[in-house]
C-alpha positions as CSV (number, residue, x, y, z in Angstrom):
1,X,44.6,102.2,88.4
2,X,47.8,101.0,86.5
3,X,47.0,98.3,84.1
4,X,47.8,95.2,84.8
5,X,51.2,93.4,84.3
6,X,49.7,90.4,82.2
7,X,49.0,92.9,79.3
8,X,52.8,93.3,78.6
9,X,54.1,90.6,77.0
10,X,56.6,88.2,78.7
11,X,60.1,87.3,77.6
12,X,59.5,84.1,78.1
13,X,57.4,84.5,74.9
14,X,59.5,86.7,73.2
15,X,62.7,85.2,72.9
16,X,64.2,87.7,70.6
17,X,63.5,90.7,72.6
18,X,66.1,89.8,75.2
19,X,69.0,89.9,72.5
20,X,67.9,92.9,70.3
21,X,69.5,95.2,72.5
22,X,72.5,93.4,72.2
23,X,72.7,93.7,68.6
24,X,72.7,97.1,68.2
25,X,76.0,97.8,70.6
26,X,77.7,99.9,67.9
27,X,81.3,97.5,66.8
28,X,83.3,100.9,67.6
29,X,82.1,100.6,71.0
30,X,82.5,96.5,71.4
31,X,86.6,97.3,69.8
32,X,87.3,99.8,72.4
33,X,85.8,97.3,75.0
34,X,87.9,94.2,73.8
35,X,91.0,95.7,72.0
36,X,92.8,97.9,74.6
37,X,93.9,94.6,76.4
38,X,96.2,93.8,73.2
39,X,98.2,97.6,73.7
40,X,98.5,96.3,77.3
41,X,99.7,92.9,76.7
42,X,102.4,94.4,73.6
43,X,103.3,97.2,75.7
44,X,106.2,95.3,77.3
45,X,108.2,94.5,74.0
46,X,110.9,97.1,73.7
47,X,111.0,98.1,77.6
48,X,111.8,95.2,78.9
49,X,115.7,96.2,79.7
50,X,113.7,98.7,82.0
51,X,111.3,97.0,83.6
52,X,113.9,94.3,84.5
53,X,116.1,96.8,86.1
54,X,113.4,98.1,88.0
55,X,112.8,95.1,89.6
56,X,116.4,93.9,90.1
57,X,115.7,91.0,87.5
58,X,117.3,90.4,84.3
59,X,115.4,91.1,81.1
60,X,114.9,87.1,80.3
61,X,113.2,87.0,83.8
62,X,111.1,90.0,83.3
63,X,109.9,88.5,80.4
64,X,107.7,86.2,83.1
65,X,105.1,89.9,83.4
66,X,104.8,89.1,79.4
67,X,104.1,85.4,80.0
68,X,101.9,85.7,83.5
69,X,100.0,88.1,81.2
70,X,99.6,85.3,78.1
71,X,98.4,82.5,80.8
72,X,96.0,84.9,82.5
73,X,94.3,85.4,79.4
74,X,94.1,81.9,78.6
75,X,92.4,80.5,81.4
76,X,90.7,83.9,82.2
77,X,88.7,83.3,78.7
78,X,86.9,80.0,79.6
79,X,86.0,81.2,83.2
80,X,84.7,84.0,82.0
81,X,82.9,83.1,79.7
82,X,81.4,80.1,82.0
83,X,80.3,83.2,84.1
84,X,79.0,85.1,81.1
85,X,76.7,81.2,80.5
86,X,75.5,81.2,84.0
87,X,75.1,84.9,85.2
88,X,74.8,87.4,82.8
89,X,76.8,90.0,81.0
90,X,76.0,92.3,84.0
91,X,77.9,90.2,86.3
92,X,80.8,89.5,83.4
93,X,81.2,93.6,83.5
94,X,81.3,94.1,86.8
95,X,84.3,91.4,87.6
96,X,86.3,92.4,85.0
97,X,86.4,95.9,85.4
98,X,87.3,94.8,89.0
99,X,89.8,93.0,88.1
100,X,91.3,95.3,85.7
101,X,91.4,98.2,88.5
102,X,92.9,96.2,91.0
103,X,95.3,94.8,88.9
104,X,96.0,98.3,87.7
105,X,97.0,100.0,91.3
106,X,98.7,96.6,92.3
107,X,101.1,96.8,89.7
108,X,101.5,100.5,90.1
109,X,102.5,100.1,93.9
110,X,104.3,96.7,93.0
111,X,108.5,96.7,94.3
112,X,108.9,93.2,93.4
113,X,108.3,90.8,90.8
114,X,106.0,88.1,91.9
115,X,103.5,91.5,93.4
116,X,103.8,93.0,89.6
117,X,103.2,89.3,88.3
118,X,99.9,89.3,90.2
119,X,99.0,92.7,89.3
120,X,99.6,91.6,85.2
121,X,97.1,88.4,85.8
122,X,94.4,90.5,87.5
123,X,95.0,93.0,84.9
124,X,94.6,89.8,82.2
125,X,91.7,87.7,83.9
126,X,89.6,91.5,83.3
127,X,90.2,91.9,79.6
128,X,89.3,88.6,79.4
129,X,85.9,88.9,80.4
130,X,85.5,91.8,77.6
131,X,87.1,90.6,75.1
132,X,84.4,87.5,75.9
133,X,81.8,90.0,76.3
134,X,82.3,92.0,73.2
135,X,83.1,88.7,70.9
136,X,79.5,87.6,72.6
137,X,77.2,90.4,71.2
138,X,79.4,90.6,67.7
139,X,77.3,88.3,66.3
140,X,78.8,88.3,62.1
141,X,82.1,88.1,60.3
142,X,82.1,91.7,59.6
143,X,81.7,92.7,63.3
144,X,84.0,90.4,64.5
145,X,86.6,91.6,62.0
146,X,86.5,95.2,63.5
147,X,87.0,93.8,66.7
148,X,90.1,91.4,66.3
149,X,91.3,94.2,63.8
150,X,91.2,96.5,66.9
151,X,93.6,93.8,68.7
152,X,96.2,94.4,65.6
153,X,95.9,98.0,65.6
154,X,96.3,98.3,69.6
155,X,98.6,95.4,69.3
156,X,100.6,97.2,67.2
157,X,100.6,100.6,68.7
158,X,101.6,98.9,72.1
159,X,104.9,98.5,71.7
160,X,105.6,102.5,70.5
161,X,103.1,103.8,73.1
162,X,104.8,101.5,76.1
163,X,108.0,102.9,75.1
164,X,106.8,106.3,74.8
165,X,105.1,106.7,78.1
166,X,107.6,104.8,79.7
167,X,109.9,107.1,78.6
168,X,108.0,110.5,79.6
169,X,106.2,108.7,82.9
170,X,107.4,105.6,84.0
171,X,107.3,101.5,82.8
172,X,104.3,100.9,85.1
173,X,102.0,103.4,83.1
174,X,102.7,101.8,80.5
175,X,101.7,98.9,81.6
176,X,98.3,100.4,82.6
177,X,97.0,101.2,79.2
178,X,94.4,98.2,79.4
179,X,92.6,100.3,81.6
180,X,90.8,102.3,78.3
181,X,88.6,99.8,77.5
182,X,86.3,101.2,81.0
183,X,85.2,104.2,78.6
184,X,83.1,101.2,76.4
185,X,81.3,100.4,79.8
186,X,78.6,102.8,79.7
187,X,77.7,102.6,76.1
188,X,77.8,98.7,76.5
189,X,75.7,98.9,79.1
190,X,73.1,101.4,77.7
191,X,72.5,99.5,75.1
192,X,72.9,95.8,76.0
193,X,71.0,93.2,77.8
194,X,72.4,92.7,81.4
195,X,70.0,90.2,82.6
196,X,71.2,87.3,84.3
197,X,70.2,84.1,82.5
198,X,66.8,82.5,83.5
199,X,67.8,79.1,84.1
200,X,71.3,78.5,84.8
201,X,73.3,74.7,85.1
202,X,75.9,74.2,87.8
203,X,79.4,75.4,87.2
204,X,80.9,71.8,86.9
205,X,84.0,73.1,89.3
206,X,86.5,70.3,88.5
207,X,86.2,70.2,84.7
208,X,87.1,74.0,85.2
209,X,90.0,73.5,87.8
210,X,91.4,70.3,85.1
211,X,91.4,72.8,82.4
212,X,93.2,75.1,83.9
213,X,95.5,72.9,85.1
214,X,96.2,71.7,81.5
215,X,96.7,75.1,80.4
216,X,98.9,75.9,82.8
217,X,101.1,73.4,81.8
218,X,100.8,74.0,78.6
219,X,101.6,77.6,78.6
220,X,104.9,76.4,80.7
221,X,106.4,74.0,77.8
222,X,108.8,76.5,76.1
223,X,110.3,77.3,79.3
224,X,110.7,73.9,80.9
225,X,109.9,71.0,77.8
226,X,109.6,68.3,79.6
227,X,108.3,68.6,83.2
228,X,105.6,70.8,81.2
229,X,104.9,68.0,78.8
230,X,105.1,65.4,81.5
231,X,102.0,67.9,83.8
232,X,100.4,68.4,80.4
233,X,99.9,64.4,79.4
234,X,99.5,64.0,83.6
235,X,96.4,66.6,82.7
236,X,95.1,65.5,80.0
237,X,94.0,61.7,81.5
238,X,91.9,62.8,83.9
239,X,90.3,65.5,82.0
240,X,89.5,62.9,79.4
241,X,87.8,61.0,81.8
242,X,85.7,63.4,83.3
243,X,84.9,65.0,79.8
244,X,83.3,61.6,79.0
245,X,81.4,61.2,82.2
246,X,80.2,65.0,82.1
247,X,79.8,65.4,78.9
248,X,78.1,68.9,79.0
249,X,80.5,70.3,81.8
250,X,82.6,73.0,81.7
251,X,84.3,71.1,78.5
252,X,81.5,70.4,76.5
253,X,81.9,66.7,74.6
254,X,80.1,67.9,71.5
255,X,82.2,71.0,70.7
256,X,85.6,68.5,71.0
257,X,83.6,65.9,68.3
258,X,82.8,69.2,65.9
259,X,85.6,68.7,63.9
260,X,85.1,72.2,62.4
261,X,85.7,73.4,65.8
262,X,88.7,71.7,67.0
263,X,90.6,72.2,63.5
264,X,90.0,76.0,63.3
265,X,90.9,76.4,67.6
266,X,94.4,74.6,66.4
267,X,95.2,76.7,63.5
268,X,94.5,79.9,65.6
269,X,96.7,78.8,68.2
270,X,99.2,77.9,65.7
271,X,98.7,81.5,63.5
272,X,98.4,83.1,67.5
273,X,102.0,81.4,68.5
274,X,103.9,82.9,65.0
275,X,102.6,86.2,65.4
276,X,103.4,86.3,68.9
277,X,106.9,84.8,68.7
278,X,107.7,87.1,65.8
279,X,106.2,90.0,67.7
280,X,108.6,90.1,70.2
281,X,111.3,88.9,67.9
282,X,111.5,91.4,65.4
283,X,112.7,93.8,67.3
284,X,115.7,92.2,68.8
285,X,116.2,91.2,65.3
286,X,116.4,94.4,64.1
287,X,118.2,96.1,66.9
288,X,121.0,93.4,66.1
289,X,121.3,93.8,62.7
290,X,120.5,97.3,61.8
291,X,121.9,99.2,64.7
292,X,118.4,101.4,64.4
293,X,117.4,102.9,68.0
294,X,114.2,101.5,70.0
295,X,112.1,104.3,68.5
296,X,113.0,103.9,65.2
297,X,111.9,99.8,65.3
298,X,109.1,100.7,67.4
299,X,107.9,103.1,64.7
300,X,108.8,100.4,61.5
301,X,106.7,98.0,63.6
302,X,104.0,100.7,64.1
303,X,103.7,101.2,60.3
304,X,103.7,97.4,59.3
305,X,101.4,96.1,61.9
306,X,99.0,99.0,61.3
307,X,99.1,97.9,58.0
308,X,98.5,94.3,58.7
309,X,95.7,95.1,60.6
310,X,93.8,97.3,57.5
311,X,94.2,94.1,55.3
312,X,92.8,91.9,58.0
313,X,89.6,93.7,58.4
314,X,89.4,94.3,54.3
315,X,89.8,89.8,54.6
316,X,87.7,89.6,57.5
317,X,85.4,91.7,55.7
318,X,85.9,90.1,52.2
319,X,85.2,86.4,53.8
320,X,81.6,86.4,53.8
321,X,81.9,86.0,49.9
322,X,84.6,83.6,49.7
323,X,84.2,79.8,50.2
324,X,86.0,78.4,53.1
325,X,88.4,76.8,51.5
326,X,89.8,79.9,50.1
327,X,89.7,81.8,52.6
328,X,91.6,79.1,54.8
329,X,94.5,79.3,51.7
330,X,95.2,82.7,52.1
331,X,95.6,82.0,55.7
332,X,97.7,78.8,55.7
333,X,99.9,80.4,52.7
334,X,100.3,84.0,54.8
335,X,100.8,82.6,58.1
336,X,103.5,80.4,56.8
337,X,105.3,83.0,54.5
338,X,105.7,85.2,57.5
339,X,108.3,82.8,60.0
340,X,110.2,81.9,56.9
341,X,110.5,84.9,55.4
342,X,112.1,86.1,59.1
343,X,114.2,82.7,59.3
344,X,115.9,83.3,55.7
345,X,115.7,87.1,54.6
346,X,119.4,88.1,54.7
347,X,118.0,92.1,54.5
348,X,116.7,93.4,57.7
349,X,114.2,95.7,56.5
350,X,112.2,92.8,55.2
351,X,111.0,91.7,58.6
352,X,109.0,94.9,58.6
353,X,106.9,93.0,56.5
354,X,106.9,89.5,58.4
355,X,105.5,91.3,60.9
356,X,103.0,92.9,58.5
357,X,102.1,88.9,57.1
358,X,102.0,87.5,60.9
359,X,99.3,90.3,62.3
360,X,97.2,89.7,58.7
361,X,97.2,86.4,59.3
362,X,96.1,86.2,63.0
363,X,93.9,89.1,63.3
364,X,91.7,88.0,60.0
365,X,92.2,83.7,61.3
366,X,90.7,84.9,64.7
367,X,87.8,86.8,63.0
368,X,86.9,84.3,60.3
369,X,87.8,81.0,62.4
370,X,85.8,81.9,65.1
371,X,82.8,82.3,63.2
372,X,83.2,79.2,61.3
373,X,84.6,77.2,64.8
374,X,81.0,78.1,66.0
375,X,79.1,78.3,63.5
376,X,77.0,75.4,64.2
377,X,77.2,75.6,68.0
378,X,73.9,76.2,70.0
379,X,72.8,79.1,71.7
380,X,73.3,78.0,74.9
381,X,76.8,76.7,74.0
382,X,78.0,80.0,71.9
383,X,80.0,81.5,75.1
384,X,81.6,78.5,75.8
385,X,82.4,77.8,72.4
386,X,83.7,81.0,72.3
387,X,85.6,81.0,75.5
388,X,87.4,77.7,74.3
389,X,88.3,78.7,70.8
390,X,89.7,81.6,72.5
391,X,91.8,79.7,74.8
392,X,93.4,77.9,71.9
393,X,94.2,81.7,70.5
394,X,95.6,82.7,74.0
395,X,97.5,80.0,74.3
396,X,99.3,80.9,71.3
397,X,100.0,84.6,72.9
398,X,101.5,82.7,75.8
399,X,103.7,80.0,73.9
400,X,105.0,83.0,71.4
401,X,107.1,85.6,74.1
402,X,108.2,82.3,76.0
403,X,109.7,81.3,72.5
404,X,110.7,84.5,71.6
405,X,112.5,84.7,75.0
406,X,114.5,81.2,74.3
407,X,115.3,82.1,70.7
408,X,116.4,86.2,71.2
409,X,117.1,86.1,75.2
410,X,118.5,82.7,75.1
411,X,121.9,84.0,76.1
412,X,120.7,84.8,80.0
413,X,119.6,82.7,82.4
414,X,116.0,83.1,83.2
């Protein structure tokens, strides 16, 4: 006779033995789940001349797959990370690597913009819910800093690999490269906890749909300033409102009076919004006053964004034995030395290094102000913390290629 089931003890009364799995997901394997998504969102940046004539568009319009992409992301991270609260990481998994395939053969198949547009936020809403799901089971400085050091190294091999298989294959492969982070799936799943959370809270639907809203907006103000604003402030009322009568919805009132929280979301948004602007300026900058060819720039920005990503993990890594306020310097001083630096050099070359300065300083503020945005946040809260403060970075990669598209593309009508 088997014994019986009361002998083995219960989680219930074990409350770490739910997460150890979790902990020992290898970084490696929690980088390749979260970081592909950045080769697929960069991919874009010196094909865009293609891509637009594939679709019949001109290249400031094309630049929308680049910005559906950014807004995708943005309001993909909260969602998913409401799911990862309420269902699981099983259930996270599963959706996003639907998503991420069907976005994938619809923007294979796609012959017109708006079907490609939807393929690129399918694609986005599933890296999403990794990159939630690996930031979820990091759990230190030093983790997280391989991970958001991935994002600079694929971010920075995007644009060269875009061009490159575009070049041998066609744009739309390119475009697919998102698609690697589905190797991580097994070993993630091997060794984390999929269980579904015992007791879950209602999904607080309109808090959600207000959000997004708000972001939506929000992501839209370089384009069109002021009916964006005007949707934005039309936005932010109601969500006000029903922040204070739910005031552990989907928006959680505590993490907006955490002023620890709500400093270090703005500054990554604002570090996110540089590197992204100057990501996709650069090399327009370049190709206009050097005369180099797109594989030439592609390869300079290779080199100094690879670069930029080393230091960031070496400061990511470095952080845990700096004070804050240090370590918030050397991001301030960094992230502001790179726009200017691009805005005054008169010798091209230099903004090789801007765009080494702009990925050191975003990749190493997401690592370090994420931990210290949630430092204090409970349990419960984490994902949602982390969702949010990830919105605020996403937002960033939206505003940045819609700015980059007014300042470098500003000559055609969109």
């Amino acid at each position: 006779m088997s014994a019986p089931t009361q002998t083995r003890p219960s989680p219930e009364l074990l409350p770490h033995a739910a997460t150890r799995p979790a902990r020992h997901v290898p970084a490696l394997w929690l980088a390749l789940l979260a970081t592909p998504v950045a080769a697929s969102a960069n991919s874009p940046v010196l094909i865009l001349p293609d891509m637009a004539g594939s679709l019949g568009v001109r290249t400031a319009t094309a630049t929308w797959l680049v910005t559906v992409f950014a807004w995708a992301m943005a309001v993909g991270t909260p969602l998913m990370a409401a799911l990862l609260r309420r269902r699981g990481l099983g259930s996270t998994l599963k959706l996003s690597a639907a998503l991420i395939v069907t976005g994938t053969a619809v923007l294979a198949a796609a012959p017109w913009l708006p079907l490609a547009m939807a393929g690129r936020a399918a694609q986005a809403a599933g890296g999403a819910g990794l990159v939630t799901a690996a930031m979820s089971l990091a759990g230190s400085v030093r983790r997280m800093g391989v991970i958001t050091a991935g994002f600079g190294t694929f971010g920075a091999v995007g644009p060269l690999l875009g061009s490159a298989i575009a070049g041998t294959a066609s744009w739309r492969m390119s475009l697919a490269v998102g698609a690697l982070a589905l190797l991580a799936l097994p070993a993630v799943v091997r060794r984390a906890d999929l269980s579904a959370p015992r007791r879950g809270t209602p999904f607080d639907g309109r808090g959600a749909a207000l959000l997004v809203l708000m972001a939506t907006a929000l992501v839209l103000i370089p384009r069109y300033p002021l009916p964006a604003v005007a949707a934005a402030l039309a936005m932010a009322v109601p969500l006000a409102l029903h922040i204070r009568a739910h005031p552990t919805g989907f928006v959680p009132a505590s993490l907006l009076r955490t002023r620890a929280f709500v400093l270090c979301a703005a500054l990554a948004c604002t570090l996110a919004t540089s590197y992204f602007t100057l990501l996709f300026t650069v090399p327009q900058l370049l190709g206009e006053r050097t005369g180099w060819s797109a594989a030439t720039i592609g390869t300079g920005q290779l080199a100094a964004l690879l670069t930029g990503s080393a230091l960031s993990m070496a400061l990511a890594a470095a952080s845990a034995r700096m004070t804050r306020r240090r370590v918030l310097t050397i991001l301030l001083t960094v992230g502001a030395i790179a726009p200017l630096t691009a805005a005054l050099t008169p010798w091209a070359p230099l903004l090789l290094l801007v765009a080494t300065l702009a990925v050191l300083a975003t990749s190493a503020g997401q690592a370090t102000l994420m931990v210290y945005a949630t430092k204090d946040t409970p349990d419960a809260q984490r994902p949602t913390a982390i969702g949010l403060f990830n919105l605020c970075y996403q937002l960033g990669g939206a505003f940045g290629p819609a700015i980059a598209a007014v300042v470098a593309l500003g000559g055609q009508s969109s």
